[in-house]
N, C-alpha and C positions, 0 to 999 in steps of 0.2 A: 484292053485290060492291062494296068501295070503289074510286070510280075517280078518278084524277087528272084536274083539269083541262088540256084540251091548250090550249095557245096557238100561231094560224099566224101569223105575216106573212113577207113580203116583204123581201128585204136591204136594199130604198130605203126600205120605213116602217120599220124598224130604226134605219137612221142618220138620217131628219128627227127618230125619237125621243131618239135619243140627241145628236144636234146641238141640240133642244132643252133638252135637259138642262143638259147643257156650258153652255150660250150664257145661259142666263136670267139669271145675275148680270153681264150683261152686262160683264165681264171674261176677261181669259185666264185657264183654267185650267194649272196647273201638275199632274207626276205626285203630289208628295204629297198635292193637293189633292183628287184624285179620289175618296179613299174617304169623304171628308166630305161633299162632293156627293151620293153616295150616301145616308148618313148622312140628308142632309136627304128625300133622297126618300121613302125608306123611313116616317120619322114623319109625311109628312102621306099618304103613301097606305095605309098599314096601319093596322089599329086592334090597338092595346096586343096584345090575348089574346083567348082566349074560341074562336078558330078550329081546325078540324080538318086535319089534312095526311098526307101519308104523310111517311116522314122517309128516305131513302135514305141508309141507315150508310156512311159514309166506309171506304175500306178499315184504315188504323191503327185506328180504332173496335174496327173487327169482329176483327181480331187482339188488342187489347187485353182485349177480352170473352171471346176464344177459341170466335166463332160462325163462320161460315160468311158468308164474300161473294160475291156481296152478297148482302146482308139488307136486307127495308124491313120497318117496320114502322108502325101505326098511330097517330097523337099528337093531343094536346091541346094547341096552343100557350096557354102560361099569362101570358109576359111576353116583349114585346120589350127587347133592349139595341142602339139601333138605332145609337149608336157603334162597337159592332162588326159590328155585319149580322150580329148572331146573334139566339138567342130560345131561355128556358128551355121545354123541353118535357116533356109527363106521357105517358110509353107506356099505349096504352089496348089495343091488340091485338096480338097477332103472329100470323104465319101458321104459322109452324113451331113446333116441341115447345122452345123455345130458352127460357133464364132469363138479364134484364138487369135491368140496375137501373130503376126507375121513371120517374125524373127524369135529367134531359141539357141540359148547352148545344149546342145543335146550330145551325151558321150554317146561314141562312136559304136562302143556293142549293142545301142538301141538301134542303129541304123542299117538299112537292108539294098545295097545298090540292086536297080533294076536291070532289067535287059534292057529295055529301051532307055537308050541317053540320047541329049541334044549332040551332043561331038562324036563322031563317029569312029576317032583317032585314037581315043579312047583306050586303053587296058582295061577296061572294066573287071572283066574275071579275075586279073591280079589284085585288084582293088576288094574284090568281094573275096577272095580268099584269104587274105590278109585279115580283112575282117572277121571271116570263118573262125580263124585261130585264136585271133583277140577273146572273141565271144565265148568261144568252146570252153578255153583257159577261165575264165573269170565266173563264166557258168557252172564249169564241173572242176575244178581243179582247185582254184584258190577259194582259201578260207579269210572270213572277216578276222579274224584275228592272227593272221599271217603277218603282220608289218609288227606285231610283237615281238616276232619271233627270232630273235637275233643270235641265239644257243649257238644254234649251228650255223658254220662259215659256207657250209655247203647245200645251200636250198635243193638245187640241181636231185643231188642222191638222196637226199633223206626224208623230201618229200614231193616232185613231180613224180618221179619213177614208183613210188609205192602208191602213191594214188591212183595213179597212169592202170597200175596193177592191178589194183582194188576195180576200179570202176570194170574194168575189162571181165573180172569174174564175177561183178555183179550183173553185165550187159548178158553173159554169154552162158546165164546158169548154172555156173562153178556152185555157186554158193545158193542153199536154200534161201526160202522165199523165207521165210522164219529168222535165217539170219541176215538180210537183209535188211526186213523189217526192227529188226533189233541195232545196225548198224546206222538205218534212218533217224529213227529214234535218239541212239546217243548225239549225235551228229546236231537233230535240230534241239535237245535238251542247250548243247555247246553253244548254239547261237542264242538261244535266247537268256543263257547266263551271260554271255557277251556283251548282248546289248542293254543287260540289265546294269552288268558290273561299268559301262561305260556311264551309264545316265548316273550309277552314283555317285561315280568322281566327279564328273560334272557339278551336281550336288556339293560334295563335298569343297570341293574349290570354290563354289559362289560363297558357301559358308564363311570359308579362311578368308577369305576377301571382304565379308559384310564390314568389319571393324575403319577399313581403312574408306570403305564408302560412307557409310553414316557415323552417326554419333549414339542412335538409339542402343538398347541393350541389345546383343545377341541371341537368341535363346540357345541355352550352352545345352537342354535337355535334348531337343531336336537335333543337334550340331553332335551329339553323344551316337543318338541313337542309328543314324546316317552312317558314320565313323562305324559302329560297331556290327552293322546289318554290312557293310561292305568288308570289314574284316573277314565274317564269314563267307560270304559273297566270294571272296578271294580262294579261302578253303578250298568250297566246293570247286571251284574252278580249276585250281590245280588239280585235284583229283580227277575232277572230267578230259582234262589236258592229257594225262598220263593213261587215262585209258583209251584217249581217241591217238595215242601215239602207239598202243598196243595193236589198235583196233587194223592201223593199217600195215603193221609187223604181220603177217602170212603164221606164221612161226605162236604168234604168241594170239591171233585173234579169236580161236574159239576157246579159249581159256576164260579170257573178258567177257564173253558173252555169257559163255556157262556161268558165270562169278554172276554177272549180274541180273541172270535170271532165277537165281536160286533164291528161294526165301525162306531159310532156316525159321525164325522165329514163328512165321506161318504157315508153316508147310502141311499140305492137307492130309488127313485122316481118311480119306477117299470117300466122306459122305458131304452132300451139296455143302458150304460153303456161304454166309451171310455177312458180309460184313457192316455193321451198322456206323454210320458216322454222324455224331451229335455235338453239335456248338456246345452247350454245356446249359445248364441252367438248375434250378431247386429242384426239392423233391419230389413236389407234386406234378413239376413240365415232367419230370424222370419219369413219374408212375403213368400217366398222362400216355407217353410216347410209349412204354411197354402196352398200354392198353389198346390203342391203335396199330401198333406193329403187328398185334396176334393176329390180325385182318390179313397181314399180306404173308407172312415170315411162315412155314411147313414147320411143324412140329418136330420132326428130326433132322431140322437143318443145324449144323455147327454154326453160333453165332462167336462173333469177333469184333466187337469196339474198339474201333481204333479211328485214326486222321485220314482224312480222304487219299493225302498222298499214299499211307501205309498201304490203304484198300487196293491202290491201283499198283501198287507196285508188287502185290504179293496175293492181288487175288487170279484164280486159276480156272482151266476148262472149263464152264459149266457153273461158276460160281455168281452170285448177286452181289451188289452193293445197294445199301438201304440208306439213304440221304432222307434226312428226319430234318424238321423246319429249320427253316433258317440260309440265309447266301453263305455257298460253297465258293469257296475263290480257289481258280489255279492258277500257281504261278509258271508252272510252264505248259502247253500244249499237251494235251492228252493223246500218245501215241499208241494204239492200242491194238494187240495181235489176237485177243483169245477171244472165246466165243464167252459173252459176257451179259448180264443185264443189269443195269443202273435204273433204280425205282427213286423213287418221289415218296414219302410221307408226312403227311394224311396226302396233299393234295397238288397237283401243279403250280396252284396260285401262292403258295408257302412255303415253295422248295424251289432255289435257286441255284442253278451252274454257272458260274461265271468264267468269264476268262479274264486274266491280267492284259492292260494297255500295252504292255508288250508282244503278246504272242498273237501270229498270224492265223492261225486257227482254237478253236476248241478244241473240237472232238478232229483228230486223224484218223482213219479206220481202215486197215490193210489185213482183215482176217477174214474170217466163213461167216458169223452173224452176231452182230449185235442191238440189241434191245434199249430203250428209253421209257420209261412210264411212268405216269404221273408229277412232272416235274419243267421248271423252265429253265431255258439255258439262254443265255443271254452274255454278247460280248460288246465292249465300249469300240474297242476300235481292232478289227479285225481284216481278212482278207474276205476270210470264208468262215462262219460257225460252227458247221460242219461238212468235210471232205470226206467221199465215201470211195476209195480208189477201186477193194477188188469186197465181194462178199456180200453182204444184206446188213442194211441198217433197217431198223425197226422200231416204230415207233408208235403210242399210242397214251391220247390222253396227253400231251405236249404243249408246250410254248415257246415260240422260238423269237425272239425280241430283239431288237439292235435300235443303240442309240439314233434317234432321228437325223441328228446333224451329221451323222456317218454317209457320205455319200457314196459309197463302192462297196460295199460288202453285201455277199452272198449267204440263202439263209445255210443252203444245204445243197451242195456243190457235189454232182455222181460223176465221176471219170470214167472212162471206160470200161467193161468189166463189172462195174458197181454197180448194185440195185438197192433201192428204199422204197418201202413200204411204208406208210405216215394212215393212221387212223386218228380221226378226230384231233387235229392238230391245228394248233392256231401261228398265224405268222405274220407280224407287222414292221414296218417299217425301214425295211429292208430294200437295198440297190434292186436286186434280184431276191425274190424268196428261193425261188427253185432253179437250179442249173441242169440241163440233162445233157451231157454232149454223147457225141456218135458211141454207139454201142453198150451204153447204157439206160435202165430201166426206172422208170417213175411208176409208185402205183396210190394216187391219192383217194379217200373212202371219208368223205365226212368232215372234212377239211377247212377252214378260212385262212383267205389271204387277201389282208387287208392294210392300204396305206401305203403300199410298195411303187417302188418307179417304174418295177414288171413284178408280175403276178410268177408265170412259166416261162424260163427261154430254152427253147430246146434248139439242138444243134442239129442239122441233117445225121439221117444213122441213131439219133435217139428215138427213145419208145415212152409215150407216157397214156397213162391210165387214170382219168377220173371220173368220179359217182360222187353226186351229190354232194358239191364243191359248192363254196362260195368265192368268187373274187373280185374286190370291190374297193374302189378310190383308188385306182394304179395313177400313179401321175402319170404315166404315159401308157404302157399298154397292157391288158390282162394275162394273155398267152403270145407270146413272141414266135415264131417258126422259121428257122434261115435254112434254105434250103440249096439245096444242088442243081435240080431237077431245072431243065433247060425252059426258055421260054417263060419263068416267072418274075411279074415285076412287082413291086414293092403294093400291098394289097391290103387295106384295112376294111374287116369287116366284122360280123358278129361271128358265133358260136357255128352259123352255117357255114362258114368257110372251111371248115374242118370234115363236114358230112364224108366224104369222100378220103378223108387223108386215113392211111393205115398204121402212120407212125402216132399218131395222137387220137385217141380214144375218148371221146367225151359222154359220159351219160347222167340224164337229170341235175345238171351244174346251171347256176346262176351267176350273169354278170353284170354289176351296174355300178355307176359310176366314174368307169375309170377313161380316165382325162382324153386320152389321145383316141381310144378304140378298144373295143373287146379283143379282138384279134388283128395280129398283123404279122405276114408273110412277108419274107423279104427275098431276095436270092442270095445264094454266099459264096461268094468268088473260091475256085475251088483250089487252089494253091495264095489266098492272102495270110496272111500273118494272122491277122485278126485274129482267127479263129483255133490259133495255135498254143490252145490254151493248157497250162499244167500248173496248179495251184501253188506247188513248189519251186518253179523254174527261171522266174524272172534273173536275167541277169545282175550278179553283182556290181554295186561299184566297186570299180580299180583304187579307190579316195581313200584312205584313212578315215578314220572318225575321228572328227576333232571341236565338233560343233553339238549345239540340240541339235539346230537343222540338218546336220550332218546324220545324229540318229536318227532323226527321222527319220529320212531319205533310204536310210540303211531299212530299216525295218519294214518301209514299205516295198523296197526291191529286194530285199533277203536272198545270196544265192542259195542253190540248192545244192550246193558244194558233189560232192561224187556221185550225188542219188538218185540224179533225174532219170 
């Protein structure tokens, strides 16, 4: 078994390391400066090539290839190019039946040196702690819009050290789970302004540039309205700037939170709480949509009309949102801490959640329980549609939809901790419908899952529960099982291979059609990467963005800046 070197410390030998880094040209660093600093580290503690790693494929990678994420596989680092913090590498194995090209630039924080190397002369653990650092840094530390950031002459003090900070009392329970959650939030709200405000300049630059490419007319309407959605665009951004600069001041951080959990204009009267959100239409859709809402809506509920963003930003403990027909679009990831339920009216097939091409999930969910009904949600290009970290997601009456050509995205991803519950729920098209890793709970009642590459993958340490399931046309396989448990080799069979297992529970469920096998057990290397999964964590790129491809690339590896 190829195993990865593990690297421990401590958050205080982190930053004297990283304070030593910063400090040694006994100058201030600045944020453009930093990847060059790296840059220097990198060639005198690596040697050129010649070493062995695991390579952990990026997710754009693995979509690009048309494999399965994630994927690692076995490598030959042959050449560093240590200006980029990358390194060409030679694939030497893989674990699965997959076909890629040989040779890759792959940056160096995807890469994982082994214990076993061909040279035995080897530093290896210099090598892999080196890379420790690289990854830590770019993982929890640096923000994508850091190489903006040129204010200050002194990156070193004004932001390693206060994040170095921040992360330490988020690791070590200084700070409630509540404000946490609220600091996750701003945090991924900033990156996906980021990589919004990036795609419009882009935009707007092909624009100024049409005149001197063709000769056709420009549309000056489009060219307006780009221009003036990024004005704003800019706005908001500064302000999220200034509060995520508050956020990591000690002194000034539960002011911001407080500020931005309050919601004067809707602040509750202490009876339930309805918020209704309506695209708009005449008078008769108006009376139409009062005459079906009396079906769901308590007679002494407070109701409130307002925009879906209003609803979520200011609806409280205990309160509903009422989505009446029509596609609900969000522009950013829905992060959500209270105990909540989001309906559907009249009917799932008529009420639409969407998410924006930008954001990596829908629904986020880090609180006690939340509710879905009657209603579909559906994202074009996503990680995961919904992430269930700690609490109960709930659901019933559902559709959970992902574009076809999407090939990696999960329907409903339970982290550890997380438990869902899904009654009569429908789910197509999807990499995975259902994720369950270790120490979280699936409980499906009524269910189809259809059209998917996997129906269930569960993780050894997860629990799942079904009754009177259907799953059906998986390109590959219905219920996936990776296990620990010694002595298991890779095993396709039906629904009876499960009779005996305690972590997956099957009753009166049907499976047909799906491509590879109804079930398949596999074994799960019990320290591989593989399986080191956190929705949020993928390391950043060190890169600027200066491309589409560049956002892309960004958006599919999104770091998870201080919050993993």
């Amino acid at each position: 078994m190829l195993n990865p070197i593990t690297v421990h410390k401590s958050l205080d030998e982190r930053l004297a390391e990283y304070s030593c880094i910063f400090t040694e040209s006994e100058k201030n660093i600045t944020a453009s400066e930093v990847k060059y600093v790296w840059s220097d580290v990198v060639e005198l503690a690596l040697k050129n090539g010649g070493w062995q790693a695991l390579w952990k494929i990026p997710r754009a990678t693995c979509e690009n290839l048309q494999i399965d994420f994630p994927t690692v596989v076995f490598v030959n680092v042959q050449e560093l190019n240590c200006n980029e913090l990358s390194a060409l590498i030679n694939i030497v194995a893989v674990e699965d039946d997959i076909e890629v090209p040989e040779n890759h630039d792959a940056l160096l924080i995807h890469l994982h040196p082994t214990v076993q190397q061909n040279d035995a002369s080897l530093s290896i653990q210099d090598i892999a702690e080196c890379l420790d650092k690289l990854r830590f840094f770019y993982t929890h530390i640096w923000q994508p819009w850091d190489d903006e950031d040129d204010k200050s002459r002194d990156w070193v003090s004004n932001r390693l050290e206060p994040r170095m900070k921040l992360f330490r009392e988020m690791q070590a329970g200084v700070l409630s789970s509540h404000t946490v959650s609220c600091i996750r939030s701003l945090l991924q709200e900033a990156r996906n302004l980021h990589k919004h405000k990036k795609l419009l300049e882009m935009k707007n630059t092909e624009h100024s540039l049409q005149p001197m490419l063709k000769d056709d007319c420009v549309d000056d309407s489009q060219e307006k309205d780009i221009a003036l959605e990024l004005m704003e665009l800019k706005l908001k951004w500064d302000q999220t700037c200034q509060e995520i600069e508050m956020i990591e001041n000690p002194s000034l951080r539960e002011k911001i939170i407080k500020r931005r959990q309050k919601g004067q204009a809707y602040h509750s009267t202490g009876s339930e709480q309805i918020f209704i959100v309506w695209n708009g239409g005449n008078c008769m859709e108006l009376l139409d949509l009062m005459s079906k809402a009396r079906s769901v809506v308590s007679e002494s509920a407070e109701i409130k009309p307002c925009t879906l963003m209003t609803a979520l930003n200011f609806v409280e403990e205990g309160d509903s949102i009422l989505l009446c027909q029509g596609v609900h679009k969000m522009n950013d990831e829905m992060m959500l801490m209270r105990n909540v339920t989001i309906k559907g009216c009249p009917s799932s097939s008529e009420v639409i959640l969407s998410a924006a091409e930008s954001c990596a999930t829908l629904v986020d969910w880090t609180g006690i329980r939340i509710k879905f009904e009657d209603l579909s949600l559906s994202a074009p290009v996503t990680q995961a549609l919904v992430v269930v970290r700690s609490g109960v997601m709930n659901a019933k009456n559902c559709q959970f939809l992902c574009d076809p050509h999407n090939t990696s995205t999960t329907g409903v991803c339970i982290m550890p901790g997380g438990r869902a519950e899904l009654i009569d729920c429908d789910f197509s098209d999807f990499d995975a419908a259902l994720a369950v890793h270790a120490g979280a709970t699936l409980t499906l009642i009524r269910c189809r899952l259809s059209s998917c590459a996997i129906g269930i993958q569960v993780y050894d340490g997860g629990e799942v529960y079904l009754k009177d399931c259907l799953i059906q046309n998986c390109l590959e396989y219905g219920i996936v099982v990776r296990t620990l448990q010694n002595n298991i080799q890779n095993t396709v069979g039906s629904l009876c291979l499960l009779d005996s297992s305690e972590s997956v529970v099957v009753e009166s469920c049907k499976m047909q059609g799906n491509a590879q096998g109804d079930v398949f057990i596999s074994p799960m290397p019990s320290n591989s990467l593989l399986y080191d999964i956190n929705m949020d964590s993928e390391e950043s790129s060190p890169h600027p963005i200066s491309s589409k491809s560049d956002l892309e690339f960004e958006e599919h590896s999104s770091c998870s800046a201080i919050l993993t």
